[in-house]
Structures are given as C-alpha cells and as structure tokens.
C-alpha positions as CSV (number, residue, x, y, z in Angstrom):
1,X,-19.8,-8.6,13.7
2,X,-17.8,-6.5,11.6
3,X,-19.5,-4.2,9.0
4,X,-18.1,-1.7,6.1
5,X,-19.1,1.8,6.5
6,X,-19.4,3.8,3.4
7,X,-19.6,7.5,3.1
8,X,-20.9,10.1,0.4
9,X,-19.7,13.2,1.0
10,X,-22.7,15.5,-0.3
11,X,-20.3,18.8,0.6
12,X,-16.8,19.3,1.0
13,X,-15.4,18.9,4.5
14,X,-12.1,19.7,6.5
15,X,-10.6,17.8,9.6
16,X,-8.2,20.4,10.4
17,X,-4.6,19.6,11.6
18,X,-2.4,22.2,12.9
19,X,-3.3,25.7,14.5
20,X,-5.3,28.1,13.1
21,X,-3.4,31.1,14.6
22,X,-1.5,30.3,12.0
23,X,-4.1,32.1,9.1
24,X,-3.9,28.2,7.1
25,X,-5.5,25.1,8.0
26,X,-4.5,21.7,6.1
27,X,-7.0,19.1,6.0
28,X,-6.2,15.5,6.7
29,X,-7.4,13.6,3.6
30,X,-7.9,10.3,5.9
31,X,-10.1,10.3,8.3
32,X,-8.7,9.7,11.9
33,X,-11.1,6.8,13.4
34,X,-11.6,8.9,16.6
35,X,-12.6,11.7,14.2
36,X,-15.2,9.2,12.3
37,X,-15.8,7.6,15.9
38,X,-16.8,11.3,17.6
39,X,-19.2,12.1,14.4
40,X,-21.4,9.1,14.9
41,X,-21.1,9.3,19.1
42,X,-23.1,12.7,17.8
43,X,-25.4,11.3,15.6
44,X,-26.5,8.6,18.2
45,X,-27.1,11.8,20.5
46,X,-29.1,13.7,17.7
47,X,-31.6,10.4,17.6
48,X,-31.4,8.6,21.1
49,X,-31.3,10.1,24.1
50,X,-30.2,7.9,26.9
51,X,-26.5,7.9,28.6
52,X,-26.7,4.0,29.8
53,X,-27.0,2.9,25.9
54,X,-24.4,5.1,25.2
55,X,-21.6,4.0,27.5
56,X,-22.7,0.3,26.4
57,X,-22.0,1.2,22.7
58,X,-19.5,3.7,22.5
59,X,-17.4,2.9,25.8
60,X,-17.0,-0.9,25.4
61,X,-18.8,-2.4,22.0
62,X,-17.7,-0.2,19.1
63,X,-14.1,-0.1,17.0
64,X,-14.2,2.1,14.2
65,X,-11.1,2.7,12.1
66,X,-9.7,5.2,10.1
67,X,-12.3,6.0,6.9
68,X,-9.7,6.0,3.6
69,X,-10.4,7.6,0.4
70,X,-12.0,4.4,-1.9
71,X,-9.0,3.5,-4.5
72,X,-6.7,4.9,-2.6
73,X,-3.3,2.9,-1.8
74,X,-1.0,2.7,1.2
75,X,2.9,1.8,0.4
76,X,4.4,0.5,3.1
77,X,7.8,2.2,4.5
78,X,9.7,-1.4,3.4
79,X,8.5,-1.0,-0.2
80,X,11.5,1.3,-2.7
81,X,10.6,2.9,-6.4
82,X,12.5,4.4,-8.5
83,X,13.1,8.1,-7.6
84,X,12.8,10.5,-10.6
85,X,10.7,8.1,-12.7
86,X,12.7,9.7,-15.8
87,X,11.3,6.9,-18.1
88,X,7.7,5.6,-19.1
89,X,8.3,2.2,-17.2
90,X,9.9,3.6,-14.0
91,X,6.7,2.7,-12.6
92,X,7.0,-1.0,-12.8
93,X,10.0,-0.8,-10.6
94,X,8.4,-0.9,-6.9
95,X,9.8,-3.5,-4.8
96,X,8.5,-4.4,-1.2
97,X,11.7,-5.5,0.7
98,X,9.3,-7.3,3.3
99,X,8.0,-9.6,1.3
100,X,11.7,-10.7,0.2
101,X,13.1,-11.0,3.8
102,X,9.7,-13.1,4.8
103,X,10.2,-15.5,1.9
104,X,14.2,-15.6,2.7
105,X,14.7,-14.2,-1.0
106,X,17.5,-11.6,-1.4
107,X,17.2,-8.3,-3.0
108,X,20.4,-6.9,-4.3
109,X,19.3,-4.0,-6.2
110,X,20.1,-0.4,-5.4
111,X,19.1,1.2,-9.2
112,X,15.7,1.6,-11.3
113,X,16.6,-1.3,-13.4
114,X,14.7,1.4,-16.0
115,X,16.5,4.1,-16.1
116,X,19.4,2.8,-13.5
117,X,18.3,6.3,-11.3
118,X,18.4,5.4,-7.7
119,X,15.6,3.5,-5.5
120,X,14.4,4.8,-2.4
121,X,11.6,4.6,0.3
122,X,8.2,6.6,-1.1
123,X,5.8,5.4,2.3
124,X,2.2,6.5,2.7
125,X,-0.9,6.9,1.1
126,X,-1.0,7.6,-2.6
127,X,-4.0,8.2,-5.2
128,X,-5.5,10.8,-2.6
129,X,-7.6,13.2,-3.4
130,X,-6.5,17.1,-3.8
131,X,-7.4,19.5,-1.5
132,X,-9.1,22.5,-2.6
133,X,-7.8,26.1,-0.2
134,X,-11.0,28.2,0.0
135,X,-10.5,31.9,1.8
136,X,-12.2,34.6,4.1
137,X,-11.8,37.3,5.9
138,X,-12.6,38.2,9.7
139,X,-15.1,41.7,9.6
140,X,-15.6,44.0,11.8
141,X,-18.9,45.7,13.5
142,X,-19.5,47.8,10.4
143,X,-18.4,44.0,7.8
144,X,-15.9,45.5,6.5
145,X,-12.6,43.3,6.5
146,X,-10.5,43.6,8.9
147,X,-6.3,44.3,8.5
148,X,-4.1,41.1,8.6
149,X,-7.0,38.9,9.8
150,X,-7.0,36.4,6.5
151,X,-7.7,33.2,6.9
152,X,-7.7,30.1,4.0
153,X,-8.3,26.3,4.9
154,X,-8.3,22.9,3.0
155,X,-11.0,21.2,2.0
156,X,-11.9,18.1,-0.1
157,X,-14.4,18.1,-2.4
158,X,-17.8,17.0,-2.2
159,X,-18.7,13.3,-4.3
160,X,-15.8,11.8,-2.8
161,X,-16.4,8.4,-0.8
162,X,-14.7,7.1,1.8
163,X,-14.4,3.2,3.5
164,X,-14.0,2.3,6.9
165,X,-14.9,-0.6,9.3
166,X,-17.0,-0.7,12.4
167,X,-16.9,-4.0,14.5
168,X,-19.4,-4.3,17.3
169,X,-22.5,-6.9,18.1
170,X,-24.8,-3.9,18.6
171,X,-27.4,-3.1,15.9
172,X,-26.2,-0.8,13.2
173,X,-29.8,-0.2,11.8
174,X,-29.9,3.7,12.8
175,X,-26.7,4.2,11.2
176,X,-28.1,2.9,7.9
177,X,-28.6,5.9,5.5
178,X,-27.9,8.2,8.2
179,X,-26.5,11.9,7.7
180,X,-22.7,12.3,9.5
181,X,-21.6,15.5,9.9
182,X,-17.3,15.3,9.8
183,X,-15.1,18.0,10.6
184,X,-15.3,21.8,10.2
185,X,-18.1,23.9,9.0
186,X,-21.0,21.7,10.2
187,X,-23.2,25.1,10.8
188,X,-22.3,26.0,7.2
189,X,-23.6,22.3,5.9
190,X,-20.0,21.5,5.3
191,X,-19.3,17.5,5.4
192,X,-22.4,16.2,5.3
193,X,-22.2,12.4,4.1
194,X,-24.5,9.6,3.6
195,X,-23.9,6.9,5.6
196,X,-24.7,3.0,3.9
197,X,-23.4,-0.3,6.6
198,X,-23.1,-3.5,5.1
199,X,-21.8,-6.4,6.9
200,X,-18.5,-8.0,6.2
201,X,-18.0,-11.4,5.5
202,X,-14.7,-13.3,6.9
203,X,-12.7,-14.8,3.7
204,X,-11.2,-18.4,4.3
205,X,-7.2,-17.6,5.6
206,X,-4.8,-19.5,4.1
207,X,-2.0,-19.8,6.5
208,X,1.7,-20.9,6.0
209,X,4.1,-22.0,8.6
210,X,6.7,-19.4,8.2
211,X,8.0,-15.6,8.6
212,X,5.3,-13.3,7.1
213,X,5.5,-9.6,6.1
214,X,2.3,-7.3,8.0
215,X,2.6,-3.4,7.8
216,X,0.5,-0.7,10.0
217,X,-2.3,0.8,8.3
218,X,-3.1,3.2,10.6
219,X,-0.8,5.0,14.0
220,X,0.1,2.6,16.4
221,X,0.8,4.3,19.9
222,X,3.0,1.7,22.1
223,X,4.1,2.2,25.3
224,X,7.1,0.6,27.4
225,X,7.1,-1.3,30.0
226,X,6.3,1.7,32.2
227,X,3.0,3.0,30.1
228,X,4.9,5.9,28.1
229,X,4.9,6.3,24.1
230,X,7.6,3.9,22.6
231,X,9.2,3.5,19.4
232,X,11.2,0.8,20.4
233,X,11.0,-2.1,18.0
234,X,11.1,-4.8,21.3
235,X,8.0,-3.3,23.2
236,X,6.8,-3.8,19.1
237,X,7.7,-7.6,19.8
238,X,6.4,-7.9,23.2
239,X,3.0,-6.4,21.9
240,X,2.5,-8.5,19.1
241,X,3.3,-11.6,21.9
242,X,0.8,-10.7,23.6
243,X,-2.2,-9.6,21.6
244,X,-1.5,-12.4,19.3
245,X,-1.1,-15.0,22.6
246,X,2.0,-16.5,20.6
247,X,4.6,-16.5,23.2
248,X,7.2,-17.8,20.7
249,X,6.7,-15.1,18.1
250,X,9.5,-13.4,17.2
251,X,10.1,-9.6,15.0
252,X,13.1,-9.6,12.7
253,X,13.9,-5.8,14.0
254,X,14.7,-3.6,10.6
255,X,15.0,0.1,12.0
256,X,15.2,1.6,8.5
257,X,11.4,0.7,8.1
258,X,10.4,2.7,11.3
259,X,8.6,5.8,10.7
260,X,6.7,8.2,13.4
261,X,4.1,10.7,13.4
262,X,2.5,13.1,16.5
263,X,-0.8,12.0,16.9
264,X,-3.0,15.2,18.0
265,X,-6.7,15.7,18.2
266,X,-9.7,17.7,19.6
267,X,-12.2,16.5,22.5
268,X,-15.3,17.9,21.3
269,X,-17.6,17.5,24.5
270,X,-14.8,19.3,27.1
271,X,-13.8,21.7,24.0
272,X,-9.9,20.5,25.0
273,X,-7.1,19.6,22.8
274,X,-6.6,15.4,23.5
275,X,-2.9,14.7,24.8
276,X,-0.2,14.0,21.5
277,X,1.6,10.6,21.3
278,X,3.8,9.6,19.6
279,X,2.9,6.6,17.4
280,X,4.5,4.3,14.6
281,X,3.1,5.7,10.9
282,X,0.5,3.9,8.8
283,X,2.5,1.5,6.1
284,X,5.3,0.7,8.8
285,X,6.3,-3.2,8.2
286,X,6.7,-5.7,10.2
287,X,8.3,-9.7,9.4
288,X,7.5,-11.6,12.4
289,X,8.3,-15.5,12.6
290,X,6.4,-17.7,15.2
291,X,2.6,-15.7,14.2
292,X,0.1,-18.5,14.0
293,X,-3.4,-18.2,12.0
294,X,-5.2,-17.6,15.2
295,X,-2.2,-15.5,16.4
296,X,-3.1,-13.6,12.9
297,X,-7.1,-13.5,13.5
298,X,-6.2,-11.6,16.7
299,X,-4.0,-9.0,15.8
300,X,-6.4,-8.4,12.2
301,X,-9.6,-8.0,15.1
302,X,-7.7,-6.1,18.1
303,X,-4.6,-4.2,16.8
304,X,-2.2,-3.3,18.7
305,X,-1.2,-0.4,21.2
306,X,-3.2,2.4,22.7
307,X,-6.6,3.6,21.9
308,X,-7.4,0.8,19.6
309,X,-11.0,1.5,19.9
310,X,-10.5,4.5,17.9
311,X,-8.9,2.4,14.8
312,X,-5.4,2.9,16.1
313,X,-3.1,-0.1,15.5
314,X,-4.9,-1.6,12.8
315,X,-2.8,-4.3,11.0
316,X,-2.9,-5.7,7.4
317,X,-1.4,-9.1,6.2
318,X,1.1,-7.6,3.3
319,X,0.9,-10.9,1.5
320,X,3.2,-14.3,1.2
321,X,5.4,-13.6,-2.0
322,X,6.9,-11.0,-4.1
323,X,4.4,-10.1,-6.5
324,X,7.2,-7.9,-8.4
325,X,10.7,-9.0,-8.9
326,X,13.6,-6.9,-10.7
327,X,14.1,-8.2,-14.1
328,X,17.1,-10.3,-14.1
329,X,19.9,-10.3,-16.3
330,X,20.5,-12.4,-19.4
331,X,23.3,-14.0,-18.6
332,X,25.9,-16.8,-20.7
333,X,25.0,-19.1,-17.7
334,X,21.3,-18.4,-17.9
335,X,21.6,-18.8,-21.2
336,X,22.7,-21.9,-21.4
337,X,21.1,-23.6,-18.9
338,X,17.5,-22.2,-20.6
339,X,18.4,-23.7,-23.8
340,X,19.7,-26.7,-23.2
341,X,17.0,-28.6,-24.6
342,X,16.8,-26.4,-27.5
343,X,20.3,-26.7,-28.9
344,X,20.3,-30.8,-28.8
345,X,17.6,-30.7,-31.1
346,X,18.2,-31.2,-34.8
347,X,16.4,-28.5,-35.9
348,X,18.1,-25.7,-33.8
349,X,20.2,-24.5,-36.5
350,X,16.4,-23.8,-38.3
351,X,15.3,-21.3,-35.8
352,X,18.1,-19.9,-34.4
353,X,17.9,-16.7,-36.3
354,X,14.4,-16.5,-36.8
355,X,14.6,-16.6,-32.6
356,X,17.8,-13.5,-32.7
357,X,16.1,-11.4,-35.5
358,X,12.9,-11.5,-33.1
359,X,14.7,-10.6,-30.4
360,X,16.2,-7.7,-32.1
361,X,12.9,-6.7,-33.4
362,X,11.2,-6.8,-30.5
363,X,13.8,-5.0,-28.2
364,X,13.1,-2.2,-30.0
365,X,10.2,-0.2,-28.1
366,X,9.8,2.7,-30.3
367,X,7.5,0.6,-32.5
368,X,5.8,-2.1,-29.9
369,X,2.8,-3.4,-30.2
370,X,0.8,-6.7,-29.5
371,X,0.7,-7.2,-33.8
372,X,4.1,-6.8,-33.8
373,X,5.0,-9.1,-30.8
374,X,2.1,-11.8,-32.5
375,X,4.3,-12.1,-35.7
376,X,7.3,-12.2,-34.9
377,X,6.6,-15.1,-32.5
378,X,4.6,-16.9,-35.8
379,X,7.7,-16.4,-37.5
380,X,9.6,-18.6,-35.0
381,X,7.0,-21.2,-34.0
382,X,6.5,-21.8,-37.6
383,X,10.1,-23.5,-37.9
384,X,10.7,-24.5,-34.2
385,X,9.1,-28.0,-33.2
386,X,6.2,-28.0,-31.4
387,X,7.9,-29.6,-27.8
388,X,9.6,-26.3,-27.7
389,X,6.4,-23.8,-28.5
390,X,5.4,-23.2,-24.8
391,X,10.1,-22.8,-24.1
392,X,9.9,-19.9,-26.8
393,X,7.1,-18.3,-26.2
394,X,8.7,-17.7,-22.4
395,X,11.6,-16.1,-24.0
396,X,9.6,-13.7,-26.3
397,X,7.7,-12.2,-23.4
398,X,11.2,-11.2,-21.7
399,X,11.8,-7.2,-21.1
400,X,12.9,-5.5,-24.2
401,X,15.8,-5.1,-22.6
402,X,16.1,-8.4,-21.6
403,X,15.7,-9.7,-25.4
404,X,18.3,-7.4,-26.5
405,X,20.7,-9.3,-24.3
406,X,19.4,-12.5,-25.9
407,X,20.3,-11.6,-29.4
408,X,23.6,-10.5,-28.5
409,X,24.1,-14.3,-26.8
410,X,22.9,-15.8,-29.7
411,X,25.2,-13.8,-32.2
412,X,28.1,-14.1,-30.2
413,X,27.4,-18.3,-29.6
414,X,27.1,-18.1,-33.8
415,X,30.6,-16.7,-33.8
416,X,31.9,-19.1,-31.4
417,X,30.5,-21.6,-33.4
418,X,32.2,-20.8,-36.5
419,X,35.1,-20.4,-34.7
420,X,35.2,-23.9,-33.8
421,X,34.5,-24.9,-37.6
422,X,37.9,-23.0,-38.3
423,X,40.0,-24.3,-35.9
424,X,38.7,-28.0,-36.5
425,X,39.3,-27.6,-40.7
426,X,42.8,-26.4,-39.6
C-alpha cells in the first residue's frame, strides 16, 4: 500500500550538508528520504520498544522517498528556457527536448523565440523555499564569546509543508498525527512537524506502444557490472532491463542530459559519516523504447539503483507529448495552405482587411487586452461567412508576433494582386 506523508513544520529546521569546520552550514531544502526515513526509525523507538518489529518494518517493509517542498517543481536536465528572460514572455519559452525525441518530433530552435537571447539547460528544483542564515557564537567558561569561533547555519522556516511517499503493508496508524523531529537542533525544538498519512490511490495508466520520456526525481546510485558507482548511460539500460523485466527495452543514450551529484550523509546510531556515491541528479531524463505498462508499474514502485529503500532512484513518467511548442513562423506556404478555403470564397475580398487591420491591431501588445482582442474579432466575423468563423478565430489567437507576420502576407498578396490587374489591362 502506498500512502502520502504530509509534514507541518511547527519550527524551522536544518539538514545540514557540508562541514561545519567550515563556520557555515547550508541546508538542503529537500528532504533526503534516508534523512525522513532515520526521523521516523526514531519516532517508532520513542513509542515501541521491541527490535524484532523493528527490523520487520524498517529493514525489509518500508520505502520512503525524498519529502519535497508542496508546489515546488523539478525541471528535468532535457528541458531549455530562455537564459536572461529580458522580456515579460521569456517565460513561455521552456521546451522539454525529451518529450520531442519520444514523440519523433524535431526541435530546431537554439533562440528565445521572445527575445531571440539564447536557450540553455536550467535542471533542478524551482519554487523552493529561501533559507533563512541565523548566527552564534561559541563561549567560553566565563560566556563570553570566544575569538574566531562564529558560526551561522541555514534554516527554513517554520509553516512550510512538505510531501513525500511511504509504501509498505504495515500499519501506519502511530504515524498518524505524530511529532517528527528532522534535522538539527532537535534539543532546541527545532524541526518539529506534524505528521498526517493518507493512503494513495493508483490512477488508471494509459499506456502507448512507443518511446516515452521518464526523468529521475530523486539520486539514482548505479553500479557496474562489478558493484561500484557508475555513470555510465549502459549499466542505465541494463538496470532499467532488469527492474522493469523487459528484456527488449532499449535507452536512446543522450550524454548532454547526464548530470551527477555526491551523495553524503550521517549514520545517526554509530555517530559515522555514511560512505559518498556518486549518483545520477534528480530531473535527469531518460527515452527508453521497448518499456511496457507493467515494465512502467515496476520501475514507478521499485526505482532503480542502490539504496532504493531510502527513496533513491525514484522515477516519474514525464508525459507523452509536447505540452509547449515554439511558435512557428508565418510563412507564404503556411499561408497559403491555411487559407485556401478562405480565398475561393466569394466574399473574401469583404473581410480581407477587416482580417489585416486586426492583425495589425492586435500585434500591438502595448495596449492588449481580452476587450480589445473581443472586438476586433466581431469586426471580422461580422462580414466573414459563418463556415469560416471557427478558421478565423484560429488565426486571431496567433502570437502577436505571429499576427504581425499575417498582415504583412496579406498586404503584400493585395499588391500582388493588383499587380496582376495591371499586367492583365496591359
């Protein structure tokens, strides 16, 4: 059964990464799932005391991944945006590259189609919440502060909430508004959260017989044939093969979307540092052809890789299409083909310049608005017939820039036009 685990955080709280000989201690603003997974292995202690139900729950019955920050979004190392974002809609322009390579689309764009600054890769999480540094001072005997021994850390505030999952067949009941003490400070009351479970329900997979697009969403440690850390995209493949059971899958190997990260961590019961891997990062993509829907039900439940009981290799289905494509130029060939229909009708002549001066009118952004759009579009329909209402309105919601393209077509077929007149009077 697999459950969501939601935590309140009633005060602020700090998993640490890096050393704190250093004098400053970052906080990760994810959750590591053997971070989440240590915190309620010592909550179970604090209520139950009895080592045989322990190594039943924790040792062989209990994934729990990585708790995110709720609203937060991970982009996936195949997705580009536009760099400087140097105009309003710069934002629109985000294009995942794996969703065009699954669905055997290309993507030839290289600049913001915006502001025509270039594209490149922006991976990882966004919409996280800020840290805030909080300070203090090591005393001596007599409290008074002691020279050069300044330390600050991160923290993130208290009301935040984070999600995670928890998939076991054990009964979640004492976790159920439950206290879970995460990270540093726990003496000082720092990262207390209220724990609420609810069960997950499984949603109906629609499944299509082709290459699909997954991404990482948390480290994925893989090891060779030989058992050590890999970031070789074929012991990738030959993991997927076998977690999945689809012996025929195949990984269309794109190296530009591989990006690593040193996974660390703390042993709290032998007070040791845990031994680093290295591990693909959260948002890495994948296109595999040959992944069947059970193939798919398997990766989504196990992961893939090492410690996958702590939330490591968990896997997210990216999606089928595009769900944003770069606008496309308003081409003579476009053009033509588009409006076909239009220009055998009778009545084209009618509408033609209502449809150019609307154009013009609403390529200009500096006054848009959905008024402004509503009449000019009146202004047309009222003259066009009504066959070619639903045609029109498709080429009034084109990008401003788009439409600006349009009226220059249509003023430079007019003069076409009359040059034809000319030479046929002559």
């Amino acid at each position: 059964m697999r459950y969501q685990l939601t935590l309140r955080f009633e005060t602020p709280f700090s998993v640490g990464i890096g050393n704190e000989a250093l004098f400053h201690t970052t906080t990760q603003r994810v959750i590591p799932g053997a971070t989440l997974r240590g915190a309620l292995a010592a909550l179970w202690w604090r209520r139950f005391d009895s080592a045989d139900d322990f190594a039943a729950l924790f040792d062989d019955d209990l994934l729990v991944t990585q708790a995110v920050p709720e609203g937060a979004v991970l982009r996936t190392t195949s997705t580009v945006a536009c760099k400087y974002g140097a105009e309003p809609r710069c934002g629109e322009a985000v294009y995942d590259c794996a969703l065009f390579v699954a669905s055997g689309e290309a993507l030839d764009i290289r600049v913001c189609p915006r502001c025509k600054g270039p594209l490149t890769a922006t991976p990882g999480w966004i919409d996280l919440p800020d840290p805030v540094r909080r300070g203090r001072v090591q005393l001596r005997a007599d409290e008074t502060a002691e020279d050069g021994r300044l330390y600050s850390r991160d923290y993130v505030g208290k009301g935040t909430r984070y999600i995670a999952e928890i998939e076991t067949s054990a009964d979640l009941s004492w976790l159920h508004d439950a206290t879970v003490r995460i990270g540093q400070g726990r003496s000082q009351d720092r990262g207390r959260a209220l724990a609420t479970v609810a069960p997950l329900e499984e949603k109906p997979l629609t499944w299509h017989d082709r290459p699909v697009a997954i991404h990482l969403t948390s480290p994925a440690i893989i090891t060779d044939e030989w058992g050590a850390p890999s970031l070789d995209l074929e012991d990738v493949e030959r993991e997927l093969q076998r977690v999945s059971g689809d012996e025929n899958l195949t990984l269309n190997r794109r190296p530009e979307w591989v990006r690593s990260e040193l996974v660390t961590g703390w042993h709290g019961r032998s007070n040791l540092p845990k031994v680093p891997d290295w591990a693909f990062a959260p948002g890495v993509s994948f296109v595999v052809d040959g992944l069947t829907a059970d193939g798919w039900r398997q990766l989504r439940r196990c992961g893939i890789g090492w410690r996958r009981i702590d939330g490591y290799g968990q896997l997210a289905l990216t999606g089928w299409e595009p769900t944003n494509r770069p606008p496309f130029e308003v081409t003579e060939q476009w053009w033509d083909q588009e409006s076909a229909e239009l220009r055998k009708h009778k009545s084209w002549g009618e509408y033609k310049s209502l449809l150019r001066m609307a154009c013009i009118n609403l390529s200009d952004t500096s006054e848009a608005s959905e008024e402004k759009t509503q009449r000019n579009l009146d202004l047309v329909l009222a003259k066009a017939p009504p066959q070619f209402h639903d045609k029109l309105r498709e080429l009034l919601a084109l990008e401003p820039r788009q439409l600006g393209q349009l009226a220059e077509l249509l003023r430079s077929g007019s003069k076409k036009k009359s040059r034809n007149k000319k030479g046929r009077r002559k």
